[in-house]
N, C-alpha and C positions, 0 to 999 in steps of 0.2 A: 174516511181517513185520507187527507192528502197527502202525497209522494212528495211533488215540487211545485216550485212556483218560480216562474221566468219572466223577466220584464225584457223586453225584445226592443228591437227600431223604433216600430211600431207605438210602444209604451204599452202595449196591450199585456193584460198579464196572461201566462199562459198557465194554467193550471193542470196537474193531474191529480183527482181524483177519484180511488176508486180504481174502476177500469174504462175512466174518461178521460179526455181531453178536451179543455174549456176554454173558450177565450172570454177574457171582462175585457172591455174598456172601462179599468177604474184604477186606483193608486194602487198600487201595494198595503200601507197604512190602512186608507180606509178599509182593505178588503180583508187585514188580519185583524182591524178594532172590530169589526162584527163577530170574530169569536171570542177575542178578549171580553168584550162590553158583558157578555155573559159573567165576566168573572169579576164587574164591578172595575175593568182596568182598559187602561191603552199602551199601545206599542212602544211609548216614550217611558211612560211611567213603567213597563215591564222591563225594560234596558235597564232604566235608573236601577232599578231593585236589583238585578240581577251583578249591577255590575259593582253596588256596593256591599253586596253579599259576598260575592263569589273574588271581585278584587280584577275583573278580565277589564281589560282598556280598549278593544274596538272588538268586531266582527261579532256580536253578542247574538251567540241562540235565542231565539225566543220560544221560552217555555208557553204551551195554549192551554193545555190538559196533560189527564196520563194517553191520550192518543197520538198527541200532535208536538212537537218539538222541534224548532225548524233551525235546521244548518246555516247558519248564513256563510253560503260560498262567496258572494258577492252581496254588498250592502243595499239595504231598496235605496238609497240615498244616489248610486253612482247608476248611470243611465242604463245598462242590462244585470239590473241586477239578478239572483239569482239563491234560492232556498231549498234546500232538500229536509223532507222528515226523516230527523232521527229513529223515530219509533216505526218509521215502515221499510225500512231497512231488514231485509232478510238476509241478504249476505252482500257482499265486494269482495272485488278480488282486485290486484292491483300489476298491471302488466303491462312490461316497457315505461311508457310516458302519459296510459290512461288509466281508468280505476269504469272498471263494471262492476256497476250496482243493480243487484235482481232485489226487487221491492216484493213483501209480504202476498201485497195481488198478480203476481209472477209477469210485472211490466220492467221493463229493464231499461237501463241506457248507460252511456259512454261518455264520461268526462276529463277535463286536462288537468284541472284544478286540485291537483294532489296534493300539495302542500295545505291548502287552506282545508281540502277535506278531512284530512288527517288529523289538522288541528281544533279541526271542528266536533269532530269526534271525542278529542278529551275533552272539550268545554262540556260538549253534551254530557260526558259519562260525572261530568264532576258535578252539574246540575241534577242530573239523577239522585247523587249519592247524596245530596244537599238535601232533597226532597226528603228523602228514605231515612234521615237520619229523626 
């Protein structure tokens, strides 16, 4: 299951999965179509769908499975971008001007991005509830 996904300086994406930390040298794109491509789909074509379904106009979760749901804090489009999974998400807490999130494999970290996480969480929850219906 992955946590997040970071595109840095570098352009390297930084991956947590599990109870790893990975670097690719590869896009973002290519590195989320390999688990779409399973589903018969791409990261363009998942936006499109999502976003004439659901009616959202930018920052669009991408749904992978029921394991993988990923937050878009930051677009893979803009130079660090930046993804957290929905579904590995064990708790946040939100304090002062950061938000700590302790992930399901008990890895944690520290983000500023509070408004866009907050917002991301209802995109998520209402993908959910799309699915479930």
């Amino acid at each position: 299951m992955l946590n997040y996904i970071k595109k840095l300086n570098d352009n390297s994406l930084y991956i947590s999965k599990n109870h790893n930390v990975i670097i690719i040298d590869t896009t973002f794109q290519k590195y989320i179509n390999q688990y779409l491509n399973k589903n018969f789909t791409t990261i363009k074509t998942a936006e499109k769908s999502i976003k004439k379904q659901l009616g959202f106009k930018s920052k669009i979760p991408i749904y992978i499975d029921k394991y993988n749901l990923l937050m878009c804090i930051k677009s893979y489009r803009l130079e660090k971008s930046f993804y957290i999974n929905y579904k590995s998400i064990y708790h946040y807490e939100i304090k002062n001007n950061y938000i700590y999130i302790s992930f399901v494999n008990h890895h944690q970290m520290k983000i500023t991005e509070k408004s866009a996480f907050i917002s991301q969480l209802n995109k998520c929850q209402k993908i959910i509830d799309y699915i479930n219906d």
